[in-house]
MDAnalysis code that builds the backbone (N, CA, C; Angstrom):
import MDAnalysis as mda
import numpy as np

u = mda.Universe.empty(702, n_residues=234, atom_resindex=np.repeat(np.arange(234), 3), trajectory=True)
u.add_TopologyAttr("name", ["N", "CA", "C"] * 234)
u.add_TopologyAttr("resid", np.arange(1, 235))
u.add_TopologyAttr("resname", ["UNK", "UNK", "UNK", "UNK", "UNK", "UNK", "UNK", "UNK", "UNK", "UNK", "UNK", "UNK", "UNK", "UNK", "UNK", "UNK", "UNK", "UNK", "UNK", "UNK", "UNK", "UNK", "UNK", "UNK", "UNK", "UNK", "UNK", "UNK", "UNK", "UNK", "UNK", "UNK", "UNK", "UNK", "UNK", "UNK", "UNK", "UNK", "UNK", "UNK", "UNK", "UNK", "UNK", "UNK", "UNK", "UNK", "UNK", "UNK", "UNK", "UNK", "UNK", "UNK", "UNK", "UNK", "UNK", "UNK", "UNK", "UNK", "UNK", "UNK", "UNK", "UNK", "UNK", "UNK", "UNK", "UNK", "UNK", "UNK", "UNK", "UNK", "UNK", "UNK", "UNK", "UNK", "UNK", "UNK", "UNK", "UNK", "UNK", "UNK", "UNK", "UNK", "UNK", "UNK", "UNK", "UNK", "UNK", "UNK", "UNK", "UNK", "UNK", "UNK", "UNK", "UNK", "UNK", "UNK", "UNK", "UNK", "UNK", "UNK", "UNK", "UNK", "UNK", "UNK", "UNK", "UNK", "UNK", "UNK", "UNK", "UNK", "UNK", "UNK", "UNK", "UNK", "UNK", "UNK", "UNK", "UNK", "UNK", "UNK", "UNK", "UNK", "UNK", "UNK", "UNK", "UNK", "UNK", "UNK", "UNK", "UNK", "UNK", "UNK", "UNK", "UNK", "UNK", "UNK", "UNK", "UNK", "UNK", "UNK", "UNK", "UNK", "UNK", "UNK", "UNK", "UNK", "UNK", "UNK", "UNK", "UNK", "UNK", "UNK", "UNK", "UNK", "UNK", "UNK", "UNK", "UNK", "UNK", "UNK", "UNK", "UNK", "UNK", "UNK", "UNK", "UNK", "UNK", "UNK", "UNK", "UNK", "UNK", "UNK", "UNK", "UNK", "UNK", "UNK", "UNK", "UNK", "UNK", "UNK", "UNK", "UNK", "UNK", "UNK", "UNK", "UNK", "UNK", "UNK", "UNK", "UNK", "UNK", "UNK", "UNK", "UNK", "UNK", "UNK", "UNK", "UNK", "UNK", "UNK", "UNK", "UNK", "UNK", "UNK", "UNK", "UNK", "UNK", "UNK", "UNK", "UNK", "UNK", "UNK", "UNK", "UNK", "UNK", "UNK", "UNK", "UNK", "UNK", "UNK", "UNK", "UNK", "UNK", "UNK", "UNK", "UNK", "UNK", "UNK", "UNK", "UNK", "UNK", "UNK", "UNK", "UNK"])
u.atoms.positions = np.array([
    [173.633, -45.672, -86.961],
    [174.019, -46.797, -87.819],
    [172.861, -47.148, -88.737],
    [172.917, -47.703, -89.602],
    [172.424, -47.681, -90.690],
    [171.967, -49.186, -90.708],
    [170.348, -49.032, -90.529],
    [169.626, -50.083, -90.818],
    [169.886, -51.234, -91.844],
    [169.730, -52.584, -90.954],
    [169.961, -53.976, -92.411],
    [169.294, -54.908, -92.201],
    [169.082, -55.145, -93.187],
    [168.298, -57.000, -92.902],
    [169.033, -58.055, -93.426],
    [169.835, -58.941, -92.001],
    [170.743, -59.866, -92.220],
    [171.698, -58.900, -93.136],
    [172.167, -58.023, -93.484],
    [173.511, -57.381, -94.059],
    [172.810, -56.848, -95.605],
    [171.891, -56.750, -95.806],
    [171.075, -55.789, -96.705],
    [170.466, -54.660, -96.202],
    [171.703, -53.627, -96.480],
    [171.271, -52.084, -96.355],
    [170.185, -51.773, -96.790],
    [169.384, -50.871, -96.298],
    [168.164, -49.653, -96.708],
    [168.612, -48.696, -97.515],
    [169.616, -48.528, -97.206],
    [170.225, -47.283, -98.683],
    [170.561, -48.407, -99.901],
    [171.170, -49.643, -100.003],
    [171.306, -50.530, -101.234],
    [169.586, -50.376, -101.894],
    [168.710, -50.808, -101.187],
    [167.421, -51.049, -101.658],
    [166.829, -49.856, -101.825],
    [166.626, -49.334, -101.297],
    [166.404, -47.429, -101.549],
    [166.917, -47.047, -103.110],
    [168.641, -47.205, -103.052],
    [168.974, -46.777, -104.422],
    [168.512, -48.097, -105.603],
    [168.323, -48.987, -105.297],
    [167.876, -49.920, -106.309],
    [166.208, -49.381, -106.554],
    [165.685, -49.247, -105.859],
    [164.211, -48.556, -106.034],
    [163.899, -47.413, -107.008],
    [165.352, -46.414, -106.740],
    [165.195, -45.234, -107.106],
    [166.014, -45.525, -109.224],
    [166.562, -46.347, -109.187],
    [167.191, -46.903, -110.323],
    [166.046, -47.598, -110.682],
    [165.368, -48.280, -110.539],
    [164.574, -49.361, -111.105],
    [163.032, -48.525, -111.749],
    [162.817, -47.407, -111.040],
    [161.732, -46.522, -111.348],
    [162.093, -45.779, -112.844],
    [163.327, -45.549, -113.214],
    [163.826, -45.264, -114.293],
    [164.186, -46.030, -115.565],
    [164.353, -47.466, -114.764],
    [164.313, -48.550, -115.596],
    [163.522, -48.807, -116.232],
    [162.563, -48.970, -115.990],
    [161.488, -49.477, -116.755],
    [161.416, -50.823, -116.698],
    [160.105, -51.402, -116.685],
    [159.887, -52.498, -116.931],
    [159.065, -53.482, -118.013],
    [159.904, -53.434, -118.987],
    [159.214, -53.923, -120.048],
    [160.049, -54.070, -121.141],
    [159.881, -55.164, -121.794],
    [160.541, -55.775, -122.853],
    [162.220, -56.479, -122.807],
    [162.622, -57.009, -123.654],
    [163.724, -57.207, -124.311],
    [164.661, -57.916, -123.090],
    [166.283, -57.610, -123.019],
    [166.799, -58.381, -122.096],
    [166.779, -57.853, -120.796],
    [166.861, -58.450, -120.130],
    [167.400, -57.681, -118.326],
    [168.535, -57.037, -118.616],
    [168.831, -55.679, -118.402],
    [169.341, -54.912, -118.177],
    [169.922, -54.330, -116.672],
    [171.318, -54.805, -116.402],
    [171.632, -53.988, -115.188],
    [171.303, -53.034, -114.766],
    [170.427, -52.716, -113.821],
    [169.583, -51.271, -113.202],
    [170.913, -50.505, -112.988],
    [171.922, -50.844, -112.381],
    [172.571, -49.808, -111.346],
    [174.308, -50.070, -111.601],
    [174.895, -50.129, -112.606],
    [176.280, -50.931, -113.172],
    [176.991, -50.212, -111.696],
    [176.708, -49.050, -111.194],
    [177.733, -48.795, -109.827],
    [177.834, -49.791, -108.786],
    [176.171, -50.219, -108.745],
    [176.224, -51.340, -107.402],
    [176.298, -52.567, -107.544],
    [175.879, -52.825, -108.987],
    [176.018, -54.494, -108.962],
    [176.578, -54.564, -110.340],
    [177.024, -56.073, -109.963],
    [178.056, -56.265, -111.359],
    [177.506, -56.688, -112.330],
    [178.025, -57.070, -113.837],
    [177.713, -57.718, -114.739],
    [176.792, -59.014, -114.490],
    [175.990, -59.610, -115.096],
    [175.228, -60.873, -115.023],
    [176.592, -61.324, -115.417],
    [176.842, -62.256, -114.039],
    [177.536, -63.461, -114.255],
    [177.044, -64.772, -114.884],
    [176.042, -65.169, -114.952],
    [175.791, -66.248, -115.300],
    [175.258, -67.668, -114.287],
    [175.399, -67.121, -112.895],
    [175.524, -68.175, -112.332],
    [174.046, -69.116, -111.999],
    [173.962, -70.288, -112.459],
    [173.024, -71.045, -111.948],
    [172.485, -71.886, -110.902],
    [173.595, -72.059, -109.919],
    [173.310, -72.867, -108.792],
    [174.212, -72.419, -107.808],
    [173.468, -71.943, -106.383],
    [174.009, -71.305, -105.385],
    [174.218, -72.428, -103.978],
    [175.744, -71.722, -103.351],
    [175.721, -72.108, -102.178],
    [174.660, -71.408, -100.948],
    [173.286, -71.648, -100.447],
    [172.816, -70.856, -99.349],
    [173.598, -71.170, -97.934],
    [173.645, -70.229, -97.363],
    [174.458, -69.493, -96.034],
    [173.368, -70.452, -94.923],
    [173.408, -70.856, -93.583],
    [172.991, -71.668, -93.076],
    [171.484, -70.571, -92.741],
    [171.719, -69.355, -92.853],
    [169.999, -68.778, -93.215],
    [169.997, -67.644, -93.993],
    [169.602, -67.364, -94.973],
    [169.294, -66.480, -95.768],
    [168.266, -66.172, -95.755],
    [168.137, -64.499, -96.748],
    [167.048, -64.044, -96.547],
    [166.526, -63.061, -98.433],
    [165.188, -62.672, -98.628],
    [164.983, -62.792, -99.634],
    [163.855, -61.429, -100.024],
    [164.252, -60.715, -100.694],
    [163.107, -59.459, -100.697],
    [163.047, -59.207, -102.203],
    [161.201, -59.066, -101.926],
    [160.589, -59.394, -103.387],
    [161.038, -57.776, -103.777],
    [161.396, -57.154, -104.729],
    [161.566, -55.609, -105.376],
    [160.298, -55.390, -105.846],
    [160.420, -56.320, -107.104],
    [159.516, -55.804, -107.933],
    [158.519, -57.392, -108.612],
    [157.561, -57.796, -108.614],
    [156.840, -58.439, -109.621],
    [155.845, -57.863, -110.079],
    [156.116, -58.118, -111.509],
    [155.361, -57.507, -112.702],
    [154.003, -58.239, -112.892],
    [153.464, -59.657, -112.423],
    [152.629, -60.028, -112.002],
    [152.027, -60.258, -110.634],
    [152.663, -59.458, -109.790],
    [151.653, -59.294, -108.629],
    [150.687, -58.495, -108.773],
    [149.911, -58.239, -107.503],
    [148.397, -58.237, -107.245],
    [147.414, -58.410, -107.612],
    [147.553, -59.643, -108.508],
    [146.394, -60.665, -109.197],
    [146.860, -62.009, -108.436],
    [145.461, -62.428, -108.169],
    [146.332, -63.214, -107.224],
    [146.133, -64.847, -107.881],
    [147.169, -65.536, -107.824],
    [147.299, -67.167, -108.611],
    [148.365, -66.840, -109.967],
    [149.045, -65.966, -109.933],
    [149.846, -65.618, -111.369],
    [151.120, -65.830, -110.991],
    [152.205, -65.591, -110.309],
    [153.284, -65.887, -110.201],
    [153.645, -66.292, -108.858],
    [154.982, -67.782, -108.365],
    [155.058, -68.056, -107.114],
    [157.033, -68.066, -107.413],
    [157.770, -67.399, -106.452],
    [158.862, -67.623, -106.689],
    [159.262, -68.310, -105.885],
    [160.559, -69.540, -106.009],
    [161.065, -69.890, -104.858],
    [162.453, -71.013, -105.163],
    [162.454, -71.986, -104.719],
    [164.068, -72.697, -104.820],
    [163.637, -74.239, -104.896],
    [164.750, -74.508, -105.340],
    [164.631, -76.077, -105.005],
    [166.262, -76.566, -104.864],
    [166.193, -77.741, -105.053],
    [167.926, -78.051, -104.517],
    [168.667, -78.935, -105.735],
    [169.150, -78.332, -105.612],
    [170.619, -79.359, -107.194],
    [170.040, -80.566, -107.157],
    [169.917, -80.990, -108.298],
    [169.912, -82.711, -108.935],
    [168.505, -83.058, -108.327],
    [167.729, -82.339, -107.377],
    [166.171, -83.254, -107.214],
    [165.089, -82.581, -108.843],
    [164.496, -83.767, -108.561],
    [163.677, -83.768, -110.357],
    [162.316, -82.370, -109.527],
    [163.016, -81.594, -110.211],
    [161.760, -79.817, -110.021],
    [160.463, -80.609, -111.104],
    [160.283, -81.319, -112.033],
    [159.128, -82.000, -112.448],
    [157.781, -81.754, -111.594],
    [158.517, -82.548, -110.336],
    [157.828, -82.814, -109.032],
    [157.625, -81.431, -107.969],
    [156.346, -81.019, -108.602],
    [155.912, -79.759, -107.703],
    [156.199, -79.825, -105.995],
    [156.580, -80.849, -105.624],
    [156.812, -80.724, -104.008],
    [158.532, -80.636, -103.486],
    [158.984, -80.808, -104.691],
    [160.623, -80.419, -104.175],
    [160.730, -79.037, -104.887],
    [159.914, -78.470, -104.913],
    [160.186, -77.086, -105.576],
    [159.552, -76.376, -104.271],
    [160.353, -74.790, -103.394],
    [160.037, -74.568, -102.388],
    [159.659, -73.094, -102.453],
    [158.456, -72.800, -101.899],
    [157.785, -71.365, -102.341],
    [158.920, -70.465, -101.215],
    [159.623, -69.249, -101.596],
    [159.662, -68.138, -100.740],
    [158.511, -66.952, -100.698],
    [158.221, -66.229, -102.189],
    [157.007, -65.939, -102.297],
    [155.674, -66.414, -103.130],
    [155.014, -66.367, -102.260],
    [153.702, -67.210, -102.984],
    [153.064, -65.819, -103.581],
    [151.427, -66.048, -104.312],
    [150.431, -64.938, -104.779],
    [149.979, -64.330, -104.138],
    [150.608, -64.426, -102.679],
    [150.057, -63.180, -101.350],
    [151.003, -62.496, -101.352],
    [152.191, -62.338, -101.789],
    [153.134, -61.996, -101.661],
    [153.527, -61.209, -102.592],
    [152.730, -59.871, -102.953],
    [152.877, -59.162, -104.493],
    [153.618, -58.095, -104.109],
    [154.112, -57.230, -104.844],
    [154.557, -56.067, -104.707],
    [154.822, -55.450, -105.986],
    [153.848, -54.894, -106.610],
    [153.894, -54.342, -108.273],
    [154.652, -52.675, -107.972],
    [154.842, -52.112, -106.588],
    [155.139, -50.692, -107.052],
    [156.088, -50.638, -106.404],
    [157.419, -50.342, -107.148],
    [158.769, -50.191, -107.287],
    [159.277, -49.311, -106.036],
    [158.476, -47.878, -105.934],
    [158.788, -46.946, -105.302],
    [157.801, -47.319, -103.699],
    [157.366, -48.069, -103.669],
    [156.596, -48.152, -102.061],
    [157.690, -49.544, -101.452],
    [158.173, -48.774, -100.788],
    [159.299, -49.493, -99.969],
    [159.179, -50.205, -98.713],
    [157.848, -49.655, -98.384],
    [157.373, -49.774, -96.987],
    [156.470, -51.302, -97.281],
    [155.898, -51.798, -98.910],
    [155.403, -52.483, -99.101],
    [156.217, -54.023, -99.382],
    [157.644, -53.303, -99.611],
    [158.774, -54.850, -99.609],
    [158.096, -55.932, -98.659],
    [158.153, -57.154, -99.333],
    [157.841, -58.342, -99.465],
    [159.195, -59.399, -98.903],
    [159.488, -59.567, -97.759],
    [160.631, -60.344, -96.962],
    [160.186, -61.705, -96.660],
    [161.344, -62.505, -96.894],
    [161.170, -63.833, -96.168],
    [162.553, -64.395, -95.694],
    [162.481, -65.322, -94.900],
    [163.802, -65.538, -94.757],
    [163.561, -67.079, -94.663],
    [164.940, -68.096, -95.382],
    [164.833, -69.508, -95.147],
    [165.885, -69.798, -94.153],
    [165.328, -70.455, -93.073],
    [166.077, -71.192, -92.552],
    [166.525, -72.740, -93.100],
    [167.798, -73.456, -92.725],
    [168.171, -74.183, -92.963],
    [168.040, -75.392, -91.717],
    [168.182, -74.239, -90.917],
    [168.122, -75.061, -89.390],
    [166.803, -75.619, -88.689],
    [166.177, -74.925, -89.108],
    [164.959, -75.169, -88.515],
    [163.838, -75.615, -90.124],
    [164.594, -75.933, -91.195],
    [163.737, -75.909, -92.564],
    [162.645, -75.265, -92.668],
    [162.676, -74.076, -92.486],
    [161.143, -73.399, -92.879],
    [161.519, -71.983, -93.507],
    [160.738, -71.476, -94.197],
    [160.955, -70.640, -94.958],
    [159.817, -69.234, -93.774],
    [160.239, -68.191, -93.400],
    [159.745, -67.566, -93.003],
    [159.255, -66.380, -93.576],
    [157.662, -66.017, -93.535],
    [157.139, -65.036, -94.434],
    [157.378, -63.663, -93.228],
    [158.825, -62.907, -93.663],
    [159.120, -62.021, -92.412],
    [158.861, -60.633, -92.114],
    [157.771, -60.564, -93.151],
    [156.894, -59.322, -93.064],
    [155.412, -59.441, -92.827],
    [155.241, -60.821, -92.448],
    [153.731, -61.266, -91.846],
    [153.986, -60.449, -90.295],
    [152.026, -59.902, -90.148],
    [152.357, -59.338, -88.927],
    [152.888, -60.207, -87.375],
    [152.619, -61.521, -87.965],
    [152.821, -62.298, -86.606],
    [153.735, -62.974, -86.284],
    [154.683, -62.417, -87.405],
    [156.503, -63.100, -87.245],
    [156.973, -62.685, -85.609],
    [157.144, -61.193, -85.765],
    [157.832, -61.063, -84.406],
    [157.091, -61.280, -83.385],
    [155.527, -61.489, -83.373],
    [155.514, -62.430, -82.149],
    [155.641, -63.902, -81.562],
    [155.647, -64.607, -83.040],
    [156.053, -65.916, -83.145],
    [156.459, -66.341, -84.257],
    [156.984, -66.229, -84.989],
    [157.869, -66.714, -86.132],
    [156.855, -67.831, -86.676],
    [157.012, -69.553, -85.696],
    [156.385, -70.580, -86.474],
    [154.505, -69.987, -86.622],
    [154.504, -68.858, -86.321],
    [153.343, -68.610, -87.220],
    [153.249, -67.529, -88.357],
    [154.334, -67.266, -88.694],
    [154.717, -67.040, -89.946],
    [155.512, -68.192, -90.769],
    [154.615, -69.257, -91.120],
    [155.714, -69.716, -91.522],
    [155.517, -70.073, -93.199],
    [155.854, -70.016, -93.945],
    [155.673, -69.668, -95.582],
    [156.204, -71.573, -96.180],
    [156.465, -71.681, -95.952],
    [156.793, -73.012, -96.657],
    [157.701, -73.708, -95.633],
    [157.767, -75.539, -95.897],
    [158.754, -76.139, -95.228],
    [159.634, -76.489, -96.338],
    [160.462, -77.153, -95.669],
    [161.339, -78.197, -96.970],
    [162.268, -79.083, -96.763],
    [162.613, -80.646, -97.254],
    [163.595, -81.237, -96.521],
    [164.769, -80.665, -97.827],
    [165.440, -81.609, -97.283],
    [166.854, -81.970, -98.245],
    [167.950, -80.623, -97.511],
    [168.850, -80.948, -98.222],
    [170.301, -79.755, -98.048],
    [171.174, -79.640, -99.246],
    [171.783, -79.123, -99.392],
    [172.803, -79.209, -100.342],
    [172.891, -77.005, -101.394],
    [173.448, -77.845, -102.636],
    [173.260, -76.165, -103.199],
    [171.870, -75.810, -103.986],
    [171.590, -74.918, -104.279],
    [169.813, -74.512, -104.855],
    [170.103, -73.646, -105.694],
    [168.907, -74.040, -106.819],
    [168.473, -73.082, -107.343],
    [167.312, -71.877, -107.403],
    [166.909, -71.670, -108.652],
    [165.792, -70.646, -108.304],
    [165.053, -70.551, -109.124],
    [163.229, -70.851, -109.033],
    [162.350, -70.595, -110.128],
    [161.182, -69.788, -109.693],
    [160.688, -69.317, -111.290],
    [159.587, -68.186, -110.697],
    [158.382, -69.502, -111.732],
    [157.224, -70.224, -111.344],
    [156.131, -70.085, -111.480],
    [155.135, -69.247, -112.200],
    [154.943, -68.978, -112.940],
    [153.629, -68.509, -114.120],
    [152.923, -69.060, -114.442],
    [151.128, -68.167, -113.968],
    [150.285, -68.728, -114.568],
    [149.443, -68.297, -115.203],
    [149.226, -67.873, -116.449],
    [148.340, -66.272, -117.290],
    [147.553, -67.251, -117.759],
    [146.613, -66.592, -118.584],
    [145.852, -66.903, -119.506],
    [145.922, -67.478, -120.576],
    [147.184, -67.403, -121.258],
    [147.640, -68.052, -121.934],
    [148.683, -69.712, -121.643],
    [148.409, -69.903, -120.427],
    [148.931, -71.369, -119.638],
    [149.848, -70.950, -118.489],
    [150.567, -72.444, -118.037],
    [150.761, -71.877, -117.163],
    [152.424, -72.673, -117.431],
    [153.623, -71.945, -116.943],
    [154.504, -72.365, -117.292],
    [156.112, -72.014, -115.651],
    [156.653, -72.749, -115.896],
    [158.105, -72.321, -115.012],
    [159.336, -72.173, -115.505],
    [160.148, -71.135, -114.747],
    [161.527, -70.869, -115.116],
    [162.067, -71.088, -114.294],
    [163.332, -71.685, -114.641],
    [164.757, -71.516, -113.739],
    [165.550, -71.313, -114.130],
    [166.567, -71.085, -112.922],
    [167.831, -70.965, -113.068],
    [168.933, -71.597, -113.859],
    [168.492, -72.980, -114.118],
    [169.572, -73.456, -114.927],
    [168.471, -73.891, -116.219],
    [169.354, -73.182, -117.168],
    [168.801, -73.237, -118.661],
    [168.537, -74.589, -119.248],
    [168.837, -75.043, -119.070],
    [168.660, -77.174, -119.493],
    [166.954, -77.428, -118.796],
    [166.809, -76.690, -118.072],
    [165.624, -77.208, -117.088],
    [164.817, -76.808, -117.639],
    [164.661, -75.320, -118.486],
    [163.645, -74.760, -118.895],
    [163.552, -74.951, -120.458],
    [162.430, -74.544, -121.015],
    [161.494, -75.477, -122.552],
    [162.895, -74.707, -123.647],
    [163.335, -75.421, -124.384],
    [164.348, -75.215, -125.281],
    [165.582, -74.780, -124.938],
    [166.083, -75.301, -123.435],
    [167.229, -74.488, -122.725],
    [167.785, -73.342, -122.734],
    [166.286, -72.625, -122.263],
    [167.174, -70.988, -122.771],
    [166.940, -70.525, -121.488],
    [168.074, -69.372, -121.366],
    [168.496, -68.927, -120.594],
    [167.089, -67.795, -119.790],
    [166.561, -68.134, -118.483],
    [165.387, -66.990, -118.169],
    [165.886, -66.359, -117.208],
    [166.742, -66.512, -116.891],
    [167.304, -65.758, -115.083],
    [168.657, -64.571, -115.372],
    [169.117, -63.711, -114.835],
    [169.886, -63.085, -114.735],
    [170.446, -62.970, -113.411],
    [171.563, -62.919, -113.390],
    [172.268, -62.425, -111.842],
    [173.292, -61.568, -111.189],
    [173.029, -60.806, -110.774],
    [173.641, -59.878, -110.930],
    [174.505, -59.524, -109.448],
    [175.828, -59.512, -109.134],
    [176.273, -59.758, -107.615],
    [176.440, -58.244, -107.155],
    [176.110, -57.918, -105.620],
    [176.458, -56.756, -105.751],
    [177.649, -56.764, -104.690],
    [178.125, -55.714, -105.567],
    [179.713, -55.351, -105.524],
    [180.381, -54.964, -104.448],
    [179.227, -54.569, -103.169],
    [179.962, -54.289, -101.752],
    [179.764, -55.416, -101.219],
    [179.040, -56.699, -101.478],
    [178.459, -57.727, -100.863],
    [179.148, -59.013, -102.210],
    [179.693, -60.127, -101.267],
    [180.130, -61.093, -102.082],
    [178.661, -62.368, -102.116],
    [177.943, -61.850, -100.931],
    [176.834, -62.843, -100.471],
    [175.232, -62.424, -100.965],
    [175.681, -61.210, -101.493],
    [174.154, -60.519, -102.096],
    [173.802, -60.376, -103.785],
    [172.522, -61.052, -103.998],
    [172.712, -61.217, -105.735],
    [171.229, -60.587, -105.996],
    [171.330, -60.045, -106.803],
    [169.698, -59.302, -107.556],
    [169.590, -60.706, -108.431],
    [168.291, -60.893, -108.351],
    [168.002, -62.082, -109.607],
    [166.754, -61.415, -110.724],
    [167.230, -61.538, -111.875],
    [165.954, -60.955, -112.261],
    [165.734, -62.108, -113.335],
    [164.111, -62.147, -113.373],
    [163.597, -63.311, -114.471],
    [162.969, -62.686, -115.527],
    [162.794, -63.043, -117.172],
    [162.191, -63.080, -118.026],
    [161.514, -64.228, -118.529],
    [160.664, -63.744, -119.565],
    [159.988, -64.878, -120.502],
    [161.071, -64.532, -121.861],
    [161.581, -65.845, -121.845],
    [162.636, -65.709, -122.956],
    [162.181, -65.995, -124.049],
    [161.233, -66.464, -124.667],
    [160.729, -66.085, -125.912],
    [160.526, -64.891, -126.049],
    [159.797, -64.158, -125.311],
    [159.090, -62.715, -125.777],
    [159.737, -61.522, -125.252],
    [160.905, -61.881, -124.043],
    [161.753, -61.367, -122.994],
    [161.214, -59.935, -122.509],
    [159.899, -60.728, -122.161],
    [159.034, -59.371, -121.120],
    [159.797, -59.624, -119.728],
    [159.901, -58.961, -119.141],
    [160.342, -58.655, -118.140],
    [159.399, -59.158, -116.827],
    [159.706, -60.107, -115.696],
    [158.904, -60.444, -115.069],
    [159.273, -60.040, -113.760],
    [160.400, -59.834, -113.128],
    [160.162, -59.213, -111.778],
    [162.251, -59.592, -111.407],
    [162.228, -58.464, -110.164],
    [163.214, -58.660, -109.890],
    [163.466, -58.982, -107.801],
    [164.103, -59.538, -107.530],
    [164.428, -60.424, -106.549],
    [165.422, -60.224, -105.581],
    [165.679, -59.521, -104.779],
    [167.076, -59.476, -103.971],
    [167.532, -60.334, -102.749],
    [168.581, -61.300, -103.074],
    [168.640, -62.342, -102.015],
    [170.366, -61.969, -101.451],
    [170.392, -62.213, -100.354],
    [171.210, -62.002, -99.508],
    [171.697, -63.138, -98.617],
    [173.242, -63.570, -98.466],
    [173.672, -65.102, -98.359],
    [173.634, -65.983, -99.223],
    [173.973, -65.902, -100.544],
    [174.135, -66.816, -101.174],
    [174.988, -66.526, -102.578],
    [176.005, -67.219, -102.629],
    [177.292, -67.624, -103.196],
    [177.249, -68.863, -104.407],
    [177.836, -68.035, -105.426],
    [177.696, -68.980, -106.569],
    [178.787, -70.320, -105.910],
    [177.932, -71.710, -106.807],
    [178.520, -72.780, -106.481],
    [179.259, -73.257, -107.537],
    [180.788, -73.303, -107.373],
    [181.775, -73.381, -108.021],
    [181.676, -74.448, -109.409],
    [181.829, -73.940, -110.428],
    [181.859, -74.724, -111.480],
    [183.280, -75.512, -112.050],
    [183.489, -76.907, -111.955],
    [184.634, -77.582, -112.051],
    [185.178, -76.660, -113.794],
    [186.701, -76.471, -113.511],
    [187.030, -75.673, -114.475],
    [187.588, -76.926, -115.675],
    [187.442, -76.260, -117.122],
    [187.438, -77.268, -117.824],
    [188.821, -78.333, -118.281],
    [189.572, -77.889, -117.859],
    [190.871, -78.661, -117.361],
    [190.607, -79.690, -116.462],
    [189.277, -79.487, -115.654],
    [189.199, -80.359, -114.480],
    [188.750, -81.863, -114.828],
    [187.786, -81.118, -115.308],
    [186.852, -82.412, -116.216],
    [187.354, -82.931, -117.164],
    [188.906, -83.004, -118.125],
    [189.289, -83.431, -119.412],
    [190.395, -84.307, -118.330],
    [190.648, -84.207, -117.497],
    [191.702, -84.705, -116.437],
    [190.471, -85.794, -115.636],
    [189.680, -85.417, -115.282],
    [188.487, -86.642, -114.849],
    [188.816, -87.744, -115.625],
    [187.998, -87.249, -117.024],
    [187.473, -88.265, -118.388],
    [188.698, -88.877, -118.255],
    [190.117, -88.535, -118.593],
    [191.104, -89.511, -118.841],
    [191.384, -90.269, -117.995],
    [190.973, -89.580, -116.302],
    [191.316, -90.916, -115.783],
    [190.491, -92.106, -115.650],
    [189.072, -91.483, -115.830],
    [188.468, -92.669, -115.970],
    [188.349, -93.472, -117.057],
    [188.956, -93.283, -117.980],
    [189.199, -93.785, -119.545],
    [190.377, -94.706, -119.228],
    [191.401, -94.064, -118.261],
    [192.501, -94.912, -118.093],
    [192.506, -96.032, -117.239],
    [191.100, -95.586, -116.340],
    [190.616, -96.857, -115.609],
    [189.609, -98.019, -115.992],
    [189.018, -97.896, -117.429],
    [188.343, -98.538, -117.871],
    [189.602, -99.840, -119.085],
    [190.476, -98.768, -119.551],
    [190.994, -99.426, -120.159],
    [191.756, -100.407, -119.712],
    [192.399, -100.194, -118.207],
    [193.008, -101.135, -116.731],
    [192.247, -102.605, -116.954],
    [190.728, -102.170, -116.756],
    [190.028, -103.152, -116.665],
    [189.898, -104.229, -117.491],
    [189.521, -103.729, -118.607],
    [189.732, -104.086, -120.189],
    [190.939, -105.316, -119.975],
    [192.047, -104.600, -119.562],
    [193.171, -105.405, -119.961],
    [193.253, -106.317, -119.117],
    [193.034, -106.413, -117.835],
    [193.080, -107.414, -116.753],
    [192.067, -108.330, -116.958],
    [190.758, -108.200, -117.972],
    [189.730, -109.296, -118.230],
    [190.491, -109.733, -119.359],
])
């Protein structure tokens, strides 16, 4: 049987390795590595996480310098402003610049239950987990996802939802893969210059449903029809 972590095959990541070495990394938009295994960038910005998920770095284009890039989550509607509701999965120990060393994948896994984010390729996970432990975090609800940058030229963050980031442009891509309803490649750019900054494979987590726009024109009226109620009874 065929090796997984939490339901992420070694042959999925294997062939994403072996696609991504051909890819290239550099410039312009994110480009689907592998259109067989994963689908179109949907678009999606804010995920349901599974009561534990788990998270493997592929590729960052700024690792092994260390203080340059930190990826990780935070949760719907808290102000990400505030560097402490923003939650590291990988920090600047956590590099992995070469595509094809597989053995060097970069794992973590968040619990929900126990709130801690586990660094699950530290050597001292499997003998004790809470001493691997990579970040805490309160709150619950659905999350997003930002990568942290810090070059020489300043230091700046992206996320997932485009409103959040400097001129609301779009820096994230997502891409679902197609044997897995719970597994998404995320890949980030710098959308001004759309260098290519690293790509992300998370496993357990489900786009969070966007009210369809019928939904919301049926809201507004009723609350229009309840204001105007009011109106008339004063």
């Amino acid at each position: 049987m065929m090796k997984t972590f939490l339901g992420i095959s070694t042959r999925l990541i294997i062939s994403f390795l072996f696609v991504l070495a051909l890819y290239g990394i550099s410039g312009a938009l994110i480009l689907n590595p592998d259109p067989s295994t994963y689908g179109a960038d949907d678009g999606t910005e804010i995920f349901m996480p599974a009561q534990q998920f788990l998270g493997i770095e592929i590729i960052d284009v700024l690792g092994g310098l260390p203080g340059l890039s930190t990826f990780g989550f935070f949760f719907e509607g808290s102000d990400v402003n505030d560097i402490s509701n923003r939650y590291t999965i990988f920090d600047t120990y956590d590099q992995d610049t070469n595509p094809a060393d597989a053995p060097g994948l970069q794992v973590a896994i968040i619990d929900f239950a126990s709130r801690n984010v586990f660094d699950a390729d530290d050597q001292n996970f499997l003998i004790n987990p809470l001493l691997s432990v990579q970040d805490t975090f309160n709150g619950s609800g659905n999350i997003g996802f930002f990568l942290d940058v810090n070059i020489s030229d300043g230091a700046f963050t992206l996320f997932s939802v485009p409103e959040l980031n400097n001129g609301g442009k779009d820096s994230m891509a997502t891409f679902p893969v197609l044997s897995s309803p719970q597994d998404y490649l995320l890949g980030f750019e710098e959308p001004v210059t759309g260098t290519f900054l690293g790509f992300n494979l998370m496993n357990g987590i489900t786009p969070s449903p966007v009210p369809e726009p019928g939904t919301i024109i049926l809201m507004g009226t009723g609350l229009l029809g309840l204001f105007s109620l009011r109106r008339r009874k004063n």
